[in-house]
C-alpha positions as CSV (number, residue, x, y, z in Angstrom):
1,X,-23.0,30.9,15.2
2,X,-20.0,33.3,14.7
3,X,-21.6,35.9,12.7
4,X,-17.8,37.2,11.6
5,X,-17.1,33.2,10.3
6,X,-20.6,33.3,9.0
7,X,-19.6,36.5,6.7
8,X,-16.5,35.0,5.2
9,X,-18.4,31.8,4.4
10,X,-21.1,33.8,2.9
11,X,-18.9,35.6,0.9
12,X,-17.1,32.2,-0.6
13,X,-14.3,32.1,2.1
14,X,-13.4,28.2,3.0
15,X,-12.7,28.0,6.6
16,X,-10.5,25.4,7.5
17,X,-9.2,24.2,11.1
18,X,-5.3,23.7,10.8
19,X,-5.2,21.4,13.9
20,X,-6.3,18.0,15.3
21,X,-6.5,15.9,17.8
22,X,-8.2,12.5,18.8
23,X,-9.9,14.8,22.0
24,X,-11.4,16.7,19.4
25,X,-12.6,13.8,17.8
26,X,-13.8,11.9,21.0
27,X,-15.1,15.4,23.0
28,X,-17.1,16.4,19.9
29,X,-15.1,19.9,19.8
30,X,-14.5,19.4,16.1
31,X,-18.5,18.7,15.4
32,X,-18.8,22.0,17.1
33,X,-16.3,24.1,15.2
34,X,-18.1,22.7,12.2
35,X,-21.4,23.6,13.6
36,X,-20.8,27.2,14.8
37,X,-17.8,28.3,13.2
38,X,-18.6,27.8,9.9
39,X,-15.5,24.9,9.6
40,X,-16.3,23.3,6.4
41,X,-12.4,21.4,6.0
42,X,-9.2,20.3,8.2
43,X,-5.5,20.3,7.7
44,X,-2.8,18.6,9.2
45,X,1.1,18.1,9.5
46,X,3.4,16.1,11.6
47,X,3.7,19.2,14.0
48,X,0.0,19.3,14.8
49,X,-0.1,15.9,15.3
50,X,3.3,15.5,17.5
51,X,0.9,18.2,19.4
52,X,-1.8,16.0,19.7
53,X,0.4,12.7,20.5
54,X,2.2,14.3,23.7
55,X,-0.7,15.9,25.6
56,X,-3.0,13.4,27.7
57,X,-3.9,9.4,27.0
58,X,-6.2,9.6,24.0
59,X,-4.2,7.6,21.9
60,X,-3.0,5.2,24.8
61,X,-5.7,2.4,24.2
62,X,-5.6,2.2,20.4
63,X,-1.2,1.8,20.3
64,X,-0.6,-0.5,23.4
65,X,0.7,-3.3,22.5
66,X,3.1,-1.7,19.2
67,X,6.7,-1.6,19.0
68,X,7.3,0.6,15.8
69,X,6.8,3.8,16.5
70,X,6.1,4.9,12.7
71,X,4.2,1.8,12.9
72,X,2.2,4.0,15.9
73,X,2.5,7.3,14.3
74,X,0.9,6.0,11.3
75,X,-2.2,3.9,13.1
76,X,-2.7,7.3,15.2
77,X,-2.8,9.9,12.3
78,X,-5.4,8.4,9.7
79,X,-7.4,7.1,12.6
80,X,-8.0,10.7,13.3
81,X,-7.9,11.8,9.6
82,X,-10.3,9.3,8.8
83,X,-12.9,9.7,11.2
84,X,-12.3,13.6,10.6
85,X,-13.5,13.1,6.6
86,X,-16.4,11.0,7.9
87,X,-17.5,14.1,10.0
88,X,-17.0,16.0,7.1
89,X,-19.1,14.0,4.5
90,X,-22.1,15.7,4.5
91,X,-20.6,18.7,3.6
92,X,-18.4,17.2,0.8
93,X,-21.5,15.7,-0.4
94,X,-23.6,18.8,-0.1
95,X,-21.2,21.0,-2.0
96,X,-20.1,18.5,-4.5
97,X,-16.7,17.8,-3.2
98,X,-15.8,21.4,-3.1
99,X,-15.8,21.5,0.9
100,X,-15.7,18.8,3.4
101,X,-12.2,17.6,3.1
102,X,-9.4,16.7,5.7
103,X,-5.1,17.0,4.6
104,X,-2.7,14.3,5.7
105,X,1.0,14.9,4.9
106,X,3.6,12.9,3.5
107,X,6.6,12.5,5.8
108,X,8.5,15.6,5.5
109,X,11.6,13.5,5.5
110,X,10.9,12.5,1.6
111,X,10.3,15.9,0.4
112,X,13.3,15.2,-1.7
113,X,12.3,12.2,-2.9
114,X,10.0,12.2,-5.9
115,X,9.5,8.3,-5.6
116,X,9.3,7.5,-2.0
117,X,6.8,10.8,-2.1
118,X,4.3,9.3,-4.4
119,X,4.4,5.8,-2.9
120,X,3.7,7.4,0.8
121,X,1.1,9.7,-0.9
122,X,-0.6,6.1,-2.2
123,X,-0.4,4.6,0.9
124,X,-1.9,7.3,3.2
125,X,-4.6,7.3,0.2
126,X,-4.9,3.6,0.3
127,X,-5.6,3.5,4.3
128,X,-7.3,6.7,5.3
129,X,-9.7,5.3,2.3
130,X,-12.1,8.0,2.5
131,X,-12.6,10.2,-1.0
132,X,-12.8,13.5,0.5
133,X,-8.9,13.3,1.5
134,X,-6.1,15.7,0.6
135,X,-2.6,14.3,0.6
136,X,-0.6,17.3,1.4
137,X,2.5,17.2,-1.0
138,X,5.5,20.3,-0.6
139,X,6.4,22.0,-3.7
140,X,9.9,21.1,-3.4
141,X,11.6,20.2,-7.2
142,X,11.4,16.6,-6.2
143,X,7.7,17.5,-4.8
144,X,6.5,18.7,-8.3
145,X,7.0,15.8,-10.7
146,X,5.2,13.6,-7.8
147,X,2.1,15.6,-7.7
148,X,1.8,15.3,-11.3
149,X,1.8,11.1,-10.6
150,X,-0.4,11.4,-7.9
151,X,-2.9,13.6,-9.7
152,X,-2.9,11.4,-12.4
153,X,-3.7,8.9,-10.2
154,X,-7.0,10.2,-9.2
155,X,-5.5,11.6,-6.1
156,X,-6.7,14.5,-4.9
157,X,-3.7,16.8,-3.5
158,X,-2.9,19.9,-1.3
159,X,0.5,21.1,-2.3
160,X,2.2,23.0,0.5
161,X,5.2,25.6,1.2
162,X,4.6,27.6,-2.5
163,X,6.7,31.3,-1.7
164,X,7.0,32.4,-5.1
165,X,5.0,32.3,-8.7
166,X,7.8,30.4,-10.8
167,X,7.3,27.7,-8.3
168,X,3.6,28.2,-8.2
169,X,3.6,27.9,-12.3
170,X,5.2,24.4,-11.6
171,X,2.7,23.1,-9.2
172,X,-0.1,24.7,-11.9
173,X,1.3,22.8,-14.4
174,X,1.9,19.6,-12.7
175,X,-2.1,19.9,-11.5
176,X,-2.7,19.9,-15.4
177,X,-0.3,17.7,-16.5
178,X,-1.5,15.1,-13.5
179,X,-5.5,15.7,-15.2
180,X,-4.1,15.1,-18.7
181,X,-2.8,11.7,-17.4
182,X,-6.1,11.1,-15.6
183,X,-8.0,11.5,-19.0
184,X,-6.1,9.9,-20.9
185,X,-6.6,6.7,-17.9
186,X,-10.5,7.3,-18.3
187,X,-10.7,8.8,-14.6
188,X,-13.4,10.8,-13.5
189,X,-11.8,14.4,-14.0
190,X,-14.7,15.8,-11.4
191,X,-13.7,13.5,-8.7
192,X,-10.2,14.9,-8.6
193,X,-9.6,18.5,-6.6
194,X,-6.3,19.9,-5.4
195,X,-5.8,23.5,-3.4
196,X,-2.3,25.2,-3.4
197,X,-1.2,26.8,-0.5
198,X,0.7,29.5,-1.5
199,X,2.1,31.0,1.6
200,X,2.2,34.9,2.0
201,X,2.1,35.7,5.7
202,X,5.9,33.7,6.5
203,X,7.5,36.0,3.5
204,X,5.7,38.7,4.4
205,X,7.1,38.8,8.2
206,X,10.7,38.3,6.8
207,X,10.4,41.5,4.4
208,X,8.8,43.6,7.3
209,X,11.8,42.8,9.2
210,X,14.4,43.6,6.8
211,X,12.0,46.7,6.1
212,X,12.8,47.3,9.5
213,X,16.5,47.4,9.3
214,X,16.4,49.5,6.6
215,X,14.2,52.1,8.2
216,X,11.7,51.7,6.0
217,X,8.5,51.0,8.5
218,X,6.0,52.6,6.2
219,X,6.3,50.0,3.5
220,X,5.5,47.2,6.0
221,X,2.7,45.0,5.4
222,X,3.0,45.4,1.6
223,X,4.6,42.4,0.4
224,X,1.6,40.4,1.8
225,X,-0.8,42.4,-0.5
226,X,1.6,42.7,-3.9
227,X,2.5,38.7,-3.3
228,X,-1.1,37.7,-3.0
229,X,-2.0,39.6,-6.2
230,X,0.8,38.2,-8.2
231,X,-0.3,34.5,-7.2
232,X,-3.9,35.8,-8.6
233,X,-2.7,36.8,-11.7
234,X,-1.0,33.3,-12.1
235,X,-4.0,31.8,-10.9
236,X,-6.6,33.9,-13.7
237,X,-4.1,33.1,-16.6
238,X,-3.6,29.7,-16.0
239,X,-7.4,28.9,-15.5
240,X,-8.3,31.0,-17.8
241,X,-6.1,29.1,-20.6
242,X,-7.3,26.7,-23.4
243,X,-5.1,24.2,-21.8
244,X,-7.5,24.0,-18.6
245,X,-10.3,25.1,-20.7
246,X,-10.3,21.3,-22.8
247,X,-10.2,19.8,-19.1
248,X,-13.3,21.9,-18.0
249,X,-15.1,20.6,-20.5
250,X,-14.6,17.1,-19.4
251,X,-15.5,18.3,-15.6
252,X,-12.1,19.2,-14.1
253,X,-12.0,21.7,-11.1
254,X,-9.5,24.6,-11.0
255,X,-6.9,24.2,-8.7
256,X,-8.0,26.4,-5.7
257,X,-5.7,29.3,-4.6
């Protein structure tokens, strides 16, 4: 066991693996992370897996025979989501479907889209078929309105690429408004979760360099820190609200930071 892992899981830390691969599947590397490392979820994008896709055969046996290759893409990447989530069932069942989950993204191509969005988001939903999924939706302005849907459909969602707190107010509300529509449906508001990545290291490296040009090295590494603390203060007031507070009562989850 990594004792250092071990000490940010103790202290409420979830460790996630953002990579993989059908050899981590097959060599029982992931099992392992999980077991020593403290790995408790997964994510994925098309990058990792166009990663995983061009190294070695794994995937050679399963797509002979297809022509399409989103047909291939598709067969390839919730095979390995799917199987991922079944390794990690016992620890979304242990922790109440706080832990244990895996992240598939919608094409990246239709993060303009608000209607194409929500019918991929479906689809990957409809075939990975496993409950402790994420589908990973951008925060783009066509991205917010389709979280909401998907939400609302009992989907739970990972919203990626958040850089600043007006947008992560939107994806807030759109978690809320997508639980209000679940209600309303007569969905199990317990059984729905959602994390936002709101990204802080990518903003913070462009600051430190202008920081740099400006000769003004001893403010680097700050923007990290003051970013990181707004998105907390977004986070307590929206959670804290009466608006979330009448979906607690029901059994919603906060959206996790």
């Amino acid at each position: 066991m990594n004792e250092r892992l071990k000490a940010l899981s103790d202290a409420g830390v979830s460790i996630w693996l953002d990579d993989l691969s059908r050899e981590r599947l097959t060599s029982g590397n992931l099992a392992e992370l999980i077991e020593t490392k403290s790995v408790v979820g997964v994510t994925t994008n098309p990058t990792i897996f166009a990663a995983a896709l061009s190294h070695g055969d794994s995937y050679a046996e399963q797509l002979r025979g297809l022509s399409s290759v989103d047909e291939a893409i598709e067969l390839a990447t919730t095979t390995d989501v799917r199987n991922a989530a079944d390794l990690l069932k016992p620890i979304y069942d242990r922790t109440g479907g706080f832990d244990g989950r895996v992240s598939i993204e919608v094409s990246p191509e239709l993060a303009h889209f608000t209607d194409e969005t929500i019918a991929e988001a479906q689809k990957l939903y409809d075939i990975v078929d496993r409950e402790n999924l994420l589908v990973k939706i951008p925060a783009t302005k066509a991205g917010i309105p389709a979280i909401a849907e998907v939400i609302g459909r009992g989907i739970s969602v990972n919203v990626t690429l958040i850089f600043d707190e007006d947008r992560y107010r939107e994806v807030m509300d759109a978690y809320l408004t997508g639980l209000e529509t679940a209600d309303k449906a007569g969905r199990d508001l317990s059984k729905i979760h959602s994390v936002a990545s709101y990204f802080i290291s990518r903003v913070d490296s462009e600051v430190d360099k202008r920081l740099v040009e400006l000769g003004r090295e001893d403010l680097k590494g700050k923007a990290a820190i003051a970013g990181a603390q707004v998105a907390l203060g977004a986070y307590e007031e929206v959670f804290g609200s009466e608006r979330f507070a009448a979906l607690k009562v029901k059994g919603a989850n906060p959206q996790r930071p």
